[in-house]
C-alpha positions, 0 to 999 in steps of 0.5 A: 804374455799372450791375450785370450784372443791370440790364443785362441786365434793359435789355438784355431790354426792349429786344429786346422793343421792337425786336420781337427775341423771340429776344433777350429770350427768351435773357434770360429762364429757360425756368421764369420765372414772371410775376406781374401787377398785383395789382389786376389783374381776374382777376389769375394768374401766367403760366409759362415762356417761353409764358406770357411770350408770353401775358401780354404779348400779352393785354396788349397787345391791349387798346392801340395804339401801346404803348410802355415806357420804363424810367426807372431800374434799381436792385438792392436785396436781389439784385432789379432794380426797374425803375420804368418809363413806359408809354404808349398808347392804348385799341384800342377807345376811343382814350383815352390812358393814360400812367403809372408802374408798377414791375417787380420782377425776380428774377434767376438764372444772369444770366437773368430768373427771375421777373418781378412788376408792380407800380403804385408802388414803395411797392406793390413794396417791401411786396409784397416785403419790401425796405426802399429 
């Protein structure tokens, strides 16, 4: 049975990819700090509900028809990890990209409070210090 903070980590993905940002925002704390990819070119943290915005819309500006499907939740140590499934292609080159990558999400007050990505669960767990 899935826990609360899994649900609603669901819940936020979801109204994202039915373009529902009010949703996803009430999901997520005013403060969230988000970390990305750690091998990431010029790779920072983005804050607040602004910096939400922002990343996912640098993000996205460099795919066409980008999807995201979360493949499994699972809460270890109070932290959803969510590996997930991303498919596009290049705006510019047309050239797919299909792959696994895994969120980290720290949760408080049922609200997203910190968001990290991550490209294997292995990755994931060191940078975090959790035992799967």
């Amino acid at each position: 049975m899935p826990n609360a903070s899994s649900e609603r980590v669901q819940a936020a993905v979801d109204a994202y990819m039915r373009g529902d940002q009010a949703a996803m925002l009430a999901l997520v704390s005013p403060d969230v700090v988000i970390t990305q990819f750690p091998d990431q070119i010029d790779v920072r943290d983005y804050h607040g509900h602004e910096g939400l915005i922002q990343v996912m819309s640098d993000w996205l500006s460099a795919w066409e028809d980008w999807r995201i499907e979360i493949l499994t939740l699972r809460e270890i140590a109070g932290l959803v990890f969510a590996r997930a499934r991303q498919s596009g292609r290049g705006k510019g080159s047309g050239a797919p990209m299909d792959s696994e990558v895994v969120f980290v999400f720290t949760m408080g007050e049922g609200k997203v409070t910190r968001w990290q990505m991550f490209r294997s669960e292995q990755e994931a767990f060191a940078a975090t210090g959790v035992s799967p």
